[in-house]
MDAnalysis code that builds the backbone (N, CA, C; Angstrom):
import MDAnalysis as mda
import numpy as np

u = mda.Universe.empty(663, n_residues=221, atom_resindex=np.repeat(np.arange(221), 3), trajectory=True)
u.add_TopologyAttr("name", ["N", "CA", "C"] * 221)
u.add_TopologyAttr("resid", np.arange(1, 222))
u.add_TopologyAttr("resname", ["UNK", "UNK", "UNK", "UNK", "UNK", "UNK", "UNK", "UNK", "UNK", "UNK", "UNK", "UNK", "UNK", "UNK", "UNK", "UNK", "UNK", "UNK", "UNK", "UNK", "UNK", "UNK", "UNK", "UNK", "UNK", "UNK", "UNK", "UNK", "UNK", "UNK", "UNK", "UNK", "UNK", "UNK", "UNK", "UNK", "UNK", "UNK", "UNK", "UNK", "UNK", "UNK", "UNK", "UNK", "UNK", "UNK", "UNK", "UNK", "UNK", "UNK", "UNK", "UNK", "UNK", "UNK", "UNK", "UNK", "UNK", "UNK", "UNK", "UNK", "UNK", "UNK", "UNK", "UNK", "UNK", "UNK", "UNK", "UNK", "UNK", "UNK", "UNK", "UNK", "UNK", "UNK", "UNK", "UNK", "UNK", "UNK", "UNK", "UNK", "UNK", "UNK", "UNK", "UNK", "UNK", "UNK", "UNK", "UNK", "UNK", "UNK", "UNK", "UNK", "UNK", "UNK", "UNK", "UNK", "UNK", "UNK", "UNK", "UNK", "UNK", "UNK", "UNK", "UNK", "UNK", "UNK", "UNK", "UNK", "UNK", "UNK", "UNK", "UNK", "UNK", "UNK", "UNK", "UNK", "UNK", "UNK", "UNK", "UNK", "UNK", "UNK", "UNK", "UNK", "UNK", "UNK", "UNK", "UNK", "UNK", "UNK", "UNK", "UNK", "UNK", "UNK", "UNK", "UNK", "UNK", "UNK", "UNK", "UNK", "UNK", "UNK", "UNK", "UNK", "UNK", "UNK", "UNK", "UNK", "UNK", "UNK", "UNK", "UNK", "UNK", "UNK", "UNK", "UNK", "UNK", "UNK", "UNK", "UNK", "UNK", "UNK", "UNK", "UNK", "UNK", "UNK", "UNK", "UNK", "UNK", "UNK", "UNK", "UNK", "UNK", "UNK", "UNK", "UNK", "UNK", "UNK", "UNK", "UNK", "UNK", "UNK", "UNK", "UNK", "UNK", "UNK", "UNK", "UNK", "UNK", "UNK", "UNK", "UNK", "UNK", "UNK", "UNK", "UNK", "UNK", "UNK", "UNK", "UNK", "UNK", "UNK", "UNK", "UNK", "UNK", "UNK", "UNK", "UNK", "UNK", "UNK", "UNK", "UNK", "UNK", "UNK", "UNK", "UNK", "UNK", "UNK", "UNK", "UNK", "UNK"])
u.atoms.positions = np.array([
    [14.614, -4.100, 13.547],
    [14.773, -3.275, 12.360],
    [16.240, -2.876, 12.187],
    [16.390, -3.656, 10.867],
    [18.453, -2.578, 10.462],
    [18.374, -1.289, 10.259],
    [18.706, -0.579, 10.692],
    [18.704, 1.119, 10.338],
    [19.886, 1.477, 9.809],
    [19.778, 2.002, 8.547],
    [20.947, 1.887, 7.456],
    [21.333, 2.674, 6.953],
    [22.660, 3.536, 6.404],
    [22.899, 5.175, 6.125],
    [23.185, 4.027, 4.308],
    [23.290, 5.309, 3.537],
    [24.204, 4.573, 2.276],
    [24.508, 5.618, 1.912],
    [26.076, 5.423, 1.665],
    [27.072, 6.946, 0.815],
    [27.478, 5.951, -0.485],
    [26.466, 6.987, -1.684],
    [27.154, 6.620, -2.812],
    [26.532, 7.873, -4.045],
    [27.668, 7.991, -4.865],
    [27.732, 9.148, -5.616],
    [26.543, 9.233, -6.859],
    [26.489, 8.083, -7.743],
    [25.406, 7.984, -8.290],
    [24.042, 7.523, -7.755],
    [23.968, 9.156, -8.346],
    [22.054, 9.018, -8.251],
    [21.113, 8.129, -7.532],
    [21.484, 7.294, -9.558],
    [20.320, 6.669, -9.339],
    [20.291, 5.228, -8.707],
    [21.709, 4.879, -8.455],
    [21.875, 3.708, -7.739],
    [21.760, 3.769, -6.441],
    [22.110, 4.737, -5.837],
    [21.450, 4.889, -4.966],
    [20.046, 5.129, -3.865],
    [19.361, 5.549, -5.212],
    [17.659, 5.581, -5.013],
    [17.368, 4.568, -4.916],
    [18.097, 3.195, -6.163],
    [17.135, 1.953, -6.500],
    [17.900, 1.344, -4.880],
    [19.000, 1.513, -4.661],
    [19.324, 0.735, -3.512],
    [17.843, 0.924, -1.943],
    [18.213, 2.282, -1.926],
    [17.171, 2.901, -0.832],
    [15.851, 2.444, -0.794],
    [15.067, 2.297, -2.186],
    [14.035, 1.634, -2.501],
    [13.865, 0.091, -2.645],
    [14.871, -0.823, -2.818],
    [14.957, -1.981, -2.164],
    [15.155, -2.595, -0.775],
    [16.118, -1.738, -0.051],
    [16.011, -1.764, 1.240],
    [14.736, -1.727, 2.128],
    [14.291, -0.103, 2.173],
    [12.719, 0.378, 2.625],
    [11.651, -0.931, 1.874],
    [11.614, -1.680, 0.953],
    [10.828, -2.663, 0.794],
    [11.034, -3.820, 2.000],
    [12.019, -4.051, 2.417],
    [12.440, -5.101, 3.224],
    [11.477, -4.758, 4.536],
    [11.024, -5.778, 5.071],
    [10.174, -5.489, 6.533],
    [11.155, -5.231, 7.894],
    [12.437, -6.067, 7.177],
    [13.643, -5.483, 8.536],
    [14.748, -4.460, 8.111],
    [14.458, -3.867, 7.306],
    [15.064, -2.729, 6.943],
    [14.780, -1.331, 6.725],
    [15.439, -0.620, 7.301],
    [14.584, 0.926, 6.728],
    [16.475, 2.206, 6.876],
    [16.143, 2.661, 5.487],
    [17.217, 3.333, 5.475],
    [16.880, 4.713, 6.138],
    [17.731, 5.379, 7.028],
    [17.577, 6.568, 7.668],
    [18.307, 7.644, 7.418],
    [19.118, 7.749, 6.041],
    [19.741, 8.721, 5.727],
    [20.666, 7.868, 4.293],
    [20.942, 9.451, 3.349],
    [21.580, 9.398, 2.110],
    [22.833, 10.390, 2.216],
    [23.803, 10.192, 1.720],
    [24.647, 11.206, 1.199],
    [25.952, 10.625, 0.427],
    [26.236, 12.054, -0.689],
    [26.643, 11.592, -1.986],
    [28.448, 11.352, -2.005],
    [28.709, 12.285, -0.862],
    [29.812, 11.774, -0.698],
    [30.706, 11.317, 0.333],
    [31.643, 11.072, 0.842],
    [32.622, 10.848, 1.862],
    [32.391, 11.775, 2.995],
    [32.925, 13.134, 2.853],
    [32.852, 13.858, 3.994],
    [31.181, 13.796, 4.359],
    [30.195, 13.864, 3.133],
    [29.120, 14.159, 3.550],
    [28.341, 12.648, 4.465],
    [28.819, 11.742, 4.275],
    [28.565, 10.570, 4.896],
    [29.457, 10.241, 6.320],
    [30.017, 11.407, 6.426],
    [30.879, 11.750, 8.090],
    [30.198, 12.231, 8.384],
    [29.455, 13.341, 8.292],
    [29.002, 14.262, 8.667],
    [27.399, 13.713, 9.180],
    [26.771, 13.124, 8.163],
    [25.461, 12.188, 8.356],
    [25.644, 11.384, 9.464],
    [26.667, 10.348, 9.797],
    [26.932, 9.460, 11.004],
    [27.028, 9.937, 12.040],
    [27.587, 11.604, 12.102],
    [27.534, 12.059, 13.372],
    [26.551, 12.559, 14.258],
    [25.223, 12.982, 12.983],
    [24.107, 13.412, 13.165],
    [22.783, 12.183, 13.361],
    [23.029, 11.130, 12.728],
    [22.414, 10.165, 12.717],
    [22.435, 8.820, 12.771],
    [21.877, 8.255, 13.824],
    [22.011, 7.294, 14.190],
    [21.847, 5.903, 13.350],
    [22.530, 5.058, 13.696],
    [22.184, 3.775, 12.338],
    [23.065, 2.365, 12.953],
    [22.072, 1.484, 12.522],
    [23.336, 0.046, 12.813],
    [24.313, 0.046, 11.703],
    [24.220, 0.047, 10.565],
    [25.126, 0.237, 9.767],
    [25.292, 1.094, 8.375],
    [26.722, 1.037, 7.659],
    [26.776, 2.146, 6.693],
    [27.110, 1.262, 5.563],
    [26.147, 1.277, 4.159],
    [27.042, 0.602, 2.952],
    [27.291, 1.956, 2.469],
    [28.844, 1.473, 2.337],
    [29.491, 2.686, 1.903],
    [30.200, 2.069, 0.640],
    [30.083, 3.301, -0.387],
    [30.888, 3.281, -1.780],
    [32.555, 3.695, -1.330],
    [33.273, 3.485, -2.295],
    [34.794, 4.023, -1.808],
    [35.152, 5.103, -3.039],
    [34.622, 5.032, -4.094],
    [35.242, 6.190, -5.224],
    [33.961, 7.148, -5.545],
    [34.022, 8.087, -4.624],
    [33.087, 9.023, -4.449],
    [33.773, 10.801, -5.058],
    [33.435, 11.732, -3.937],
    [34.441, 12.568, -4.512],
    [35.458, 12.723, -5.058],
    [36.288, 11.758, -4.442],
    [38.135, 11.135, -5.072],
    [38.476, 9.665, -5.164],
    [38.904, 9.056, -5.303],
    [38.989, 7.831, -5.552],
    [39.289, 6.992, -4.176],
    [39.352, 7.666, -3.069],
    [39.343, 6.532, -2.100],
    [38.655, 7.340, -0.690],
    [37.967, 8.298, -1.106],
    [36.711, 8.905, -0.269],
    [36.133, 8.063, 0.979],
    [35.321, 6.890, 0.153],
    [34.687, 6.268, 0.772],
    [35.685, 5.375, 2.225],
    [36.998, 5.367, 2.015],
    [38.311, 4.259, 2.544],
    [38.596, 5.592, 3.452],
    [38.522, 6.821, 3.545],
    [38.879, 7.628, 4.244],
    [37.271, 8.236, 5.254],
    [36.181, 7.862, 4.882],
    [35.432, 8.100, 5.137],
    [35.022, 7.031, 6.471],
    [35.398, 5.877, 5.854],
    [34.993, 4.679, 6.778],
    [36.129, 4.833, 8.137],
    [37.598, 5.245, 8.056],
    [38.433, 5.646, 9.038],
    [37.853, 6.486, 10.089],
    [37.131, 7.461, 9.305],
    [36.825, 8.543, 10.222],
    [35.529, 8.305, 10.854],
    [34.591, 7.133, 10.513],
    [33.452, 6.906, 11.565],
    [33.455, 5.702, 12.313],
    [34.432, 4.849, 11.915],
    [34.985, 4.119, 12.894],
    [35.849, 4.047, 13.955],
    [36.648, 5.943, 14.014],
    [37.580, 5.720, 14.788],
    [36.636, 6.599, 15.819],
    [35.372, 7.022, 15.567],
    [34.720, 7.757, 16.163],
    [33.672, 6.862, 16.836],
    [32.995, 5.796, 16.332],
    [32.562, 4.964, 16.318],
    [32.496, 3.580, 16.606],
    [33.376, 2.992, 16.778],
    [33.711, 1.624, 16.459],
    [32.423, 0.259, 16.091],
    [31.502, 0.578, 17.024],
    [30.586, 0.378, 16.548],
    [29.304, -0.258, 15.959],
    [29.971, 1.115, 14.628],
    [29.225, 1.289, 13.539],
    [29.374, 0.185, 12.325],
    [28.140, -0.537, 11.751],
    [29.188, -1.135, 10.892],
    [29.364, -0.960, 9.739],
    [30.315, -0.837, 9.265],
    [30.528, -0.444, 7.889],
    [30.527, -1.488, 6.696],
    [29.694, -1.736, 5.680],
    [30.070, -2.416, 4.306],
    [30.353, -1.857, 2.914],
    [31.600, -2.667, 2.641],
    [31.409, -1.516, 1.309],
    [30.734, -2.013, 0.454],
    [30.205, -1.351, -0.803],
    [29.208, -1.546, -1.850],
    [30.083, -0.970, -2.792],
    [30.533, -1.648, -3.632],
    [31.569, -0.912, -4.403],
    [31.563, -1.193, -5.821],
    [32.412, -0.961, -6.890],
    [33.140, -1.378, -8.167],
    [34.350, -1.913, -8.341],
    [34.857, -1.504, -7.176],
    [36.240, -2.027, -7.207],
    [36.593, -3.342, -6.400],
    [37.406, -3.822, -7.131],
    [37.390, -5.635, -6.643],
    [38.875, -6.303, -6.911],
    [39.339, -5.211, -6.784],
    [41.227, -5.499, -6.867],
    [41.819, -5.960, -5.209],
    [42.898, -6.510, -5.263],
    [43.393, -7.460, -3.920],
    [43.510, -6.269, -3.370],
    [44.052, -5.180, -3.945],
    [44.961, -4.116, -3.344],
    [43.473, -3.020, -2.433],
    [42.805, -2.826, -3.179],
    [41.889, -2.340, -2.288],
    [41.040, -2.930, -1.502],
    [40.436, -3.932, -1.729],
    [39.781, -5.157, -1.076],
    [41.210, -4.743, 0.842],
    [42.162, -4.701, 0.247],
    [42.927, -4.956, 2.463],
    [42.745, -3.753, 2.332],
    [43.156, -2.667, 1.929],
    [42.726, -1.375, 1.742],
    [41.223, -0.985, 2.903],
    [40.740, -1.585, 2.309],
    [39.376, -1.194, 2.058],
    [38.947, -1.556, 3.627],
    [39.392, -3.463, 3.991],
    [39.001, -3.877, 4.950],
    [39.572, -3.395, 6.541],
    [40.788, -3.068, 5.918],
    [41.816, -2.362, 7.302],
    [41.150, -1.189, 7.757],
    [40.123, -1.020, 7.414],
    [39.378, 0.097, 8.185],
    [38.850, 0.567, 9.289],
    [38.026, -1.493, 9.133],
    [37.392, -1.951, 9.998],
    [36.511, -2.318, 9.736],
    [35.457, -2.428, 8.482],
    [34.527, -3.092, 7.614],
    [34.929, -4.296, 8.124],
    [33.425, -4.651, 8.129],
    [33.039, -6.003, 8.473],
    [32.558, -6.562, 6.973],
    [32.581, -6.242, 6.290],
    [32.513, -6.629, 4.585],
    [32.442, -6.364, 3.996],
    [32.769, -6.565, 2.646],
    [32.805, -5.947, 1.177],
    [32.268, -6.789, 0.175],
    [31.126, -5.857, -0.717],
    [30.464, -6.675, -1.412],
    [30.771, -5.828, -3.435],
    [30.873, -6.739, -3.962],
    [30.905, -6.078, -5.040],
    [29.898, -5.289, -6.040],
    [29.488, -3.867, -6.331],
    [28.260, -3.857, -7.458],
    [28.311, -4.922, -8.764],
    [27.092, -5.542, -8.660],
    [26.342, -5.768, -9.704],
    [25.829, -7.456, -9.291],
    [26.469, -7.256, -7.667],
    [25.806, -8.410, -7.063],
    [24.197, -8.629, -6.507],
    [23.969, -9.718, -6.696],
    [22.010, -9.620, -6.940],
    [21.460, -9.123, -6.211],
    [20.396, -8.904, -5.953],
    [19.731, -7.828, -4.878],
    [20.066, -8.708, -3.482],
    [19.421, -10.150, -3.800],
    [19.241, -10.785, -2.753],
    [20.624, -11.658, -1.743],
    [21.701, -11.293, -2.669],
    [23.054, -11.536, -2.327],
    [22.924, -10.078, -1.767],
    [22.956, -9.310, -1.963],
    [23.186, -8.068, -1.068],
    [22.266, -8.054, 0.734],
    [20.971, -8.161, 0.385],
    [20.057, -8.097, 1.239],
    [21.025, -9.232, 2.412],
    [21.707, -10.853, 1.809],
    [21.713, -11.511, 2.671],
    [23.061, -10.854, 3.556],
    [23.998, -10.065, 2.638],
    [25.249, -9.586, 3.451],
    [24.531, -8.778, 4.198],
    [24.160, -7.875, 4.303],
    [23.514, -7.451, 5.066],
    [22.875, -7.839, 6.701],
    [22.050, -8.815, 6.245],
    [21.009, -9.278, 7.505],
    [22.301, -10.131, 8.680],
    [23.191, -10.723, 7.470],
    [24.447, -11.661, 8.213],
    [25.135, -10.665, 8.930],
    [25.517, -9.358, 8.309],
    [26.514, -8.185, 9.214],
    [25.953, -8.145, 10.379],
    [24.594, -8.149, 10.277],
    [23.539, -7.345, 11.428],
    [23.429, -8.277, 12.678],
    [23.542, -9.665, 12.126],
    [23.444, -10.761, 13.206],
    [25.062, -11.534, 14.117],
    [25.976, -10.511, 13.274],
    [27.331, -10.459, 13.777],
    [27.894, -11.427, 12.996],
    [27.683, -12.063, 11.924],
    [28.113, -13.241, 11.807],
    [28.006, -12.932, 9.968],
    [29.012, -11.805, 9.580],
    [29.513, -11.348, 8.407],
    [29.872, -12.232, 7.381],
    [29.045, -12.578, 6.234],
    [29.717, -13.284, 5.218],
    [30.429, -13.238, 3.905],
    [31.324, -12.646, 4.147],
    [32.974, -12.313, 3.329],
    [32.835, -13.224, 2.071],
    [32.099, -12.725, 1.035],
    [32.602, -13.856, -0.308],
    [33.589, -14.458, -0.676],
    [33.944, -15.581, -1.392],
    [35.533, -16.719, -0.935],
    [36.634, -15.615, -1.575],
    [36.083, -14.974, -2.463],
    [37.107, -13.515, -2.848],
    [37.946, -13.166, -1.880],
    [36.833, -12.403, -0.910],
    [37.000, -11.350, 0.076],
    [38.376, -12.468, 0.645],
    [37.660, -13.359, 1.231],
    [38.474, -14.156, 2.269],
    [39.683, -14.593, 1.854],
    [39.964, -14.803, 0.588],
    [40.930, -15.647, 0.343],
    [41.981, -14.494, 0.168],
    [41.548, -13.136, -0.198],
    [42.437, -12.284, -0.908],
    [42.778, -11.967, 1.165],
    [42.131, -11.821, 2.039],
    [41.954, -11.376, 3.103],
    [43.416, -12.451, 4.098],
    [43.133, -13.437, 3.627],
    [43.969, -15.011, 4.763],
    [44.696, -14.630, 4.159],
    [45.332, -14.544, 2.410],
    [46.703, -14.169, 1.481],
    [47.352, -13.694, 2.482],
    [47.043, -12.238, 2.811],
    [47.577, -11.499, 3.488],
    [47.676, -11.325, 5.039],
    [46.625, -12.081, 5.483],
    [47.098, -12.465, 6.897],
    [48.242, -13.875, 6.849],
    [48.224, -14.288, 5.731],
    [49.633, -15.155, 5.802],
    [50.937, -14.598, 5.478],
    [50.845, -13.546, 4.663],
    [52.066, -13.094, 4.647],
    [52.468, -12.319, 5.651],
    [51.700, -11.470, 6.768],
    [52.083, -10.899, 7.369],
    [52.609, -11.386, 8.624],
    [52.326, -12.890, 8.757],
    [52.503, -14.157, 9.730],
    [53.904, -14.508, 9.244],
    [54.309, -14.961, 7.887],
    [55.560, -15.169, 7.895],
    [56.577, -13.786, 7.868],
    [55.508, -12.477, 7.460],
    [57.182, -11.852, 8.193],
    [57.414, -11.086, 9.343],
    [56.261, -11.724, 9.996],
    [56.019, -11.843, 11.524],
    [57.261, -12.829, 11.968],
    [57.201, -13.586, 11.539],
    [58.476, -14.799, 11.858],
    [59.598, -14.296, 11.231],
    [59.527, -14.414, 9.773],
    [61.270, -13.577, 9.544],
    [62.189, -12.610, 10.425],
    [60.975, -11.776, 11.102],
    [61.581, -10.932, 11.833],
    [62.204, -11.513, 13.146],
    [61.582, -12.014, 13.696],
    [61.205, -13.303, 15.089],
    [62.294, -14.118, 14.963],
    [62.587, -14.668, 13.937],
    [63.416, -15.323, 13.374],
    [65.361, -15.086, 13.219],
    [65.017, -14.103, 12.489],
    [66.467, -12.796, 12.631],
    [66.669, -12.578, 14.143],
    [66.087, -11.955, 15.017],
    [66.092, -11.457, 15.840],
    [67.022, -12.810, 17.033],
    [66.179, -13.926, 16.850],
    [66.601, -14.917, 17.566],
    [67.476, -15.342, 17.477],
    [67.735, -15.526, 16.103],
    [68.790, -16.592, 15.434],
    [70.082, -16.191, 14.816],
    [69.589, -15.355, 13.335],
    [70.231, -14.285, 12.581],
    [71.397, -13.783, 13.475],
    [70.734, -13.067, 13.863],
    [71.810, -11.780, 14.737],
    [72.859, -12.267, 15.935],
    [72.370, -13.336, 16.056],
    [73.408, -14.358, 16.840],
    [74.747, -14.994, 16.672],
    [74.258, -14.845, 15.247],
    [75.474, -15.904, 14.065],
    [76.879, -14.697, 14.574],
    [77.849, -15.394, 14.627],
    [79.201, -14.965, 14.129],
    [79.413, -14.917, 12.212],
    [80.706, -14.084, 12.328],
    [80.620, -13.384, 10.789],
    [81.148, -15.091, 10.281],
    [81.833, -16.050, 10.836],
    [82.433, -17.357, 10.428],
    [81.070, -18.166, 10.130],
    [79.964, -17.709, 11.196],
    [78.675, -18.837, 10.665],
    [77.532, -18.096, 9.985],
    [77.799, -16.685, 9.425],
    [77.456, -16.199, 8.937],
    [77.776, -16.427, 7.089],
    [78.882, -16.631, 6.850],
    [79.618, -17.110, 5.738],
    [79.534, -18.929, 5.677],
    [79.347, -19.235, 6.646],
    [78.905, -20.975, 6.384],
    [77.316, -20.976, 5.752],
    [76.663, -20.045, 6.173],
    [75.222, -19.814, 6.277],
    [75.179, -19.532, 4.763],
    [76.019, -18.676, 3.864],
    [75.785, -18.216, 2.611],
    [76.787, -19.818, 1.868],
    [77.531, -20.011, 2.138],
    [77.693, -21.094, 1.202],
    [76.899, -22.282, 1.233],
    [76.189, -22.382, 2.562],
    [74.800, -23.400, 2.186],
    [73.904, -22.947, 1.702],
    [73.878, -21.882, 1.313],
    [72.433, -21.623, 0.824],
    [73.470, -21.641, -1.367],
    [74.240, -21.543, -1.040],
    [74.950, -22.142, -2.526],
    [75.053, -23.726, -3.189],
    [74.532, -24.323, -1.958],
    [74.798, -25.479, -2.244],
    [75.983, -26.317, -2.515],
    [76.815, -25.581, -1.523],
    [78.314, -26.255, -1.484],
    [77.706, -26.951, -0.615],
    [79.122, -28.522, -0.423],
    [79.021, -29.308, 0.181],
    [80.371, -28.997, 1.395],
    [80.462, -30.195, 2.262],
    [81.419, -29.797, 3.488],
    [83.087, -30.026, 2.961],
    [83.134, -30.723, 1.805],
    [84.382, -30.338, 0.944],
    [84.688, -29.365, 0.283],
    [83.694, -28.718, -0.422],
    [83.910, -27.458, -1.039],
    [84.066, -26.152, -0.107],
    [83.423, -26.464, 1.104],
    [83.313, -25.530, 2.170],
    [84.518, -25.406, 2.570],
    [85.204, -26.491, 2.952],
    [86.688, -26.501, 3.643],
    [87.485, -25.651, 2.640],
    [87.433, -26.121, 1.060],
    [88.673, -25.808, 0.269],
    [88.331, -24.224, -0.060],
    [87.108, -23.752, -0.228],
    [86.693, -22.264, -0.165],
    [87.260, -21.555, 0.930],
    [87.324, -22.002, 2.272],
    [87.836, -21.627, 3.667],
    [89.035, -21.608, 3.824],
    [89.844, -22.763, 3.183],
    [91.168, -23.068, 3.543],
    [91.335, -23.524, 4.797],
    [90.213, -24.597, 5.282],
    [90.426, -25.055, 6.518],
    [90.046, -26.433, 6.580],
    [90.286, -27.361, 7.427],
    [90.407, -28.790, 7.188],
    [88.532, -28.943, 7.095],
    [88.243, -30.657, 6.789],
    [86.936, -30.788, 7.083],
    [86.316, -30.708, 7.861],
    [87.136, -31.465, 9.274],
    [86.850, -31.486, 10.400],
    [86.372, -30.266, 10.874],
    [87.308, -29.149, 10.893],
    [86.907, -27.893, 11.287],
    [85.233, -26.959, 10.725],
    [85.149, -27.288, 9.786],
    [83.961, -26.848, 9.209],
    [82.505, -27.788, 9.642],
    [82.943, -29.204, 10.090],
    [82.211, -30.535, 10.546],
    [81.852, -29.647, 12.045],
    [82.677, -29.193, 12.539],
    [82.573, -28.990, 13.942],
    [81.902, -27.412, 14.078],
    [82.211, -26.574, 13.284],
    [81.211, -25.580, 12.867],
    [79.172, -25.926, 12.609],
    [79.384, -26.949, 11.720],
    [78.573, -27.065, 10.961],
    [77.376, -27.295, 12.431],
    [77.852, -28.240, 13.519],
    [77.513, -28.514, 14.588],
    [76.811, -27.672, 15.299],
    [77.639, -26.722, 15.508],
    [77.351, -25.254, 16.688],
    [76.353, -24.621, 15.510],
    [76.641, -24.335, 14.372],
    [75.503, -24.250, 13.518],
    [74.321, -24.705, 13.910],
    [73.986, -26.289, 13.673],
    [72.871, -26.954, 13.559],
    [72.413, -26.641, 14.986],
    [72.887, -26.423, 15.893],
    [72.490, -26.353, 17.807],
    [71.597, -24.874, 17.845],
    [72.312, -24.041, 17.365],
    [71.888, -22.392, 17.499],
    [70.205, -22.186, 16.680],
    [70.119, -22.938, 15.382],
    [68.917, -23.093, 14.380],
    [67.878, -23.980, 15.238],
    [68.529, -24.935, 15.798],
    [67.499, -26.086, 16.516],
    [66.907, -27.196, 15.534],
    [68.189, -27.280, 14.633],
    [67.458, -28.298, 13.270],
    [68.440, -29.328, 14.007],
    [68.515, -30.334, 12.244],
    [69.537, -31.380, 12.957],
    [70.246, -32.080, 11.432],
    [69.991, -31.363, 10.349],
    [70.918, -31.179, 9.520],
    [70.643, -29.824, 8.650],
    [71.622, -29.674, 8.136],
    [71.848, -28.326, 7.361],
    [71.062, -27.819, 6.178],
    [70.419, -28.912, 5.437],
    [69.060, -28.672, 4.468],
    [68.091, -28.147, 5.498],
    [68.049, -28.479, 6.590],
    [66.662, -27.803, 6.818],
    [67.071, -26.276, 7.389],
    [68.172, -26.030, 7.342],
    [68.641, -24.754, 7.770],
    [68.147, -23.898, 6.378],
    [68.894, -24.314, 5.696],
    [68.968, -23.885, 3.941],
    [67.099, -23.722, 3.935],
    [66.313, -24.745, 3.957],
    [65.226, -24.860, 3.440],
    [64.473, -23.789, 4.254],
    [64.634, -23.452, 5.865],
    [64.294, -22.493, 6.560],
    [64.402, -21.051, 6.115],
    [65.680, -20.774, 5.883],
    [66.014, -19.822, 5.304],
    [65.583, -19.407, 4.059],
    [64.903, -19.847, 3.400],
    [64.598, -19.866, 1.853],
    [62.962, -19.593, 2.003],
    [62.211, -20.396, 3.239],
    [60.806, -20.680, 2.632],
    [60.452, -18.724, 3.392],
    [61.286, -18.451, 4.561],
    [60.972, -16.742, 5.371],
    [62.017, -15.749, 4.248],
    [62.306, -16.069, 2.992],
    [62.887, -14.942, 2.331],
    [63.574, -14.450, 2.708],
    [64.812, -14.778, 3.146],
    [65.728, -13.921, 3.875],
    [67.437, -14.464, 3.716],
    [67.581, -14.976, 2.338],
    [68.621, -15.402, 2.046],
    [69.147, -14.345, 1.835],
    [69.003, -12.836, 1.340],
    [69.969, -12.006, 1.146],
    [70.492, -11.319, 2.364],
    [69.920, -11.842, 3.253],
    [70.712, -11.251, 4.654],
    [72.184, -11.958, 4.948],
    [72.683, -12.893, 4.150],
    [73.972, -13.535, 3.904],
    [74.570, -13.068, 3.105],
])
């Protein structure tokens, strides 16, 4: 049997939810409440495998402050949200909580019932929404996981001379224009360009340029 809390502000959606659930033979809801704090307060008193929780309850992110506070008490517990809101920005919001999923209102009963039974069996199914808006951002936080990684290694290594070679390749000067910008022979900038390419670990200077460009970090030149 899932034993199930649900915090959500309207009424009557919440009755029809409670009354679809309690129909289910593996479900039975063991508590209601209308808002955030009051759905803290319910988790502490009552026991449950999991919580579909709303997020714009008393204030507009109730439910996102609500889920913090019974998961950090909890861990757990599992939390889904049942929501209206379906923006990227709350969707990581929402999930950085610790929700194991987010489902949108006005999804079918039986799309709900199945997030559900999937949370319960550990094996959470994140609509391609959820996920895709979810990887977005575990990719960006991977590349500036590396930008940083990156700087740290490389960046901060440079001398202010291959620091200024570094910004005129990313201008797309060539090793003639480089010299006559410098006022220094070719050779000399050839032999730069070298200790350059050694320090990056490339083995020509586009892929320096192209490195630098794809981790966002050309204005550090």
């Amino acid at each position: 049997m899932i034993t199930i809390l649900i915090a959500d502000d309207f009424d009557l959606l919440r009755q029809d939810l409670t009354e679809l659930l309690n129909a289910q033979p593996d479900m039975r809801v063991v508590g209601e409440a209308s808002t955030g704090a009051g759905i803290v307060e319910l988790a502490k008193n009552v026991k449950s495998d999991m919580i579909l929780m709303d997020i714009e309850m008393e204030n507009t992110s109730a439910g996102i402050q609500a889920a913090e506070a019974i998961h950090a008490a909890d861990p757990n517990r599992l939390i889904l949200y049942l929501t209206a809101h379906d923006t990227d920005r709350m969707i990581l919001t929402a999930m950085a909580t610790g929700a194991v999923d987010y489902i949108v209102k006005g999804a079918e009963d039986e799309e709900v019932l199945a997030h559900i039974r999937a949370a319960a069996a550990g094996h959470p199914m994140l609509n391609a929404r959820v996920q895709s808006t979810v990887i977005r951002e575990y990719d960006r936080l991977r590349r500036s996981e590396q930008s940083l990684l990156f700087f740290i290694n490389n960046v901060s290594q440079l001398t202010s001379t291959e620091r200024e070679l570094v910004r005129l390749l990313l201008q797309d000067k060539k090793v003639k224009e480089i010299a006559a910008i410098r006022c220094v022979e070719v050779v000399t900038v050839k032999t730069q360009i070298k200790g350059l390419l050694h320090k990056f670990g490339c083995t020509r200077t586009k892929e320096i340029v192209e490195m630098i460009r794809q981790l966002n970090i050309s204005h550090l030149f």
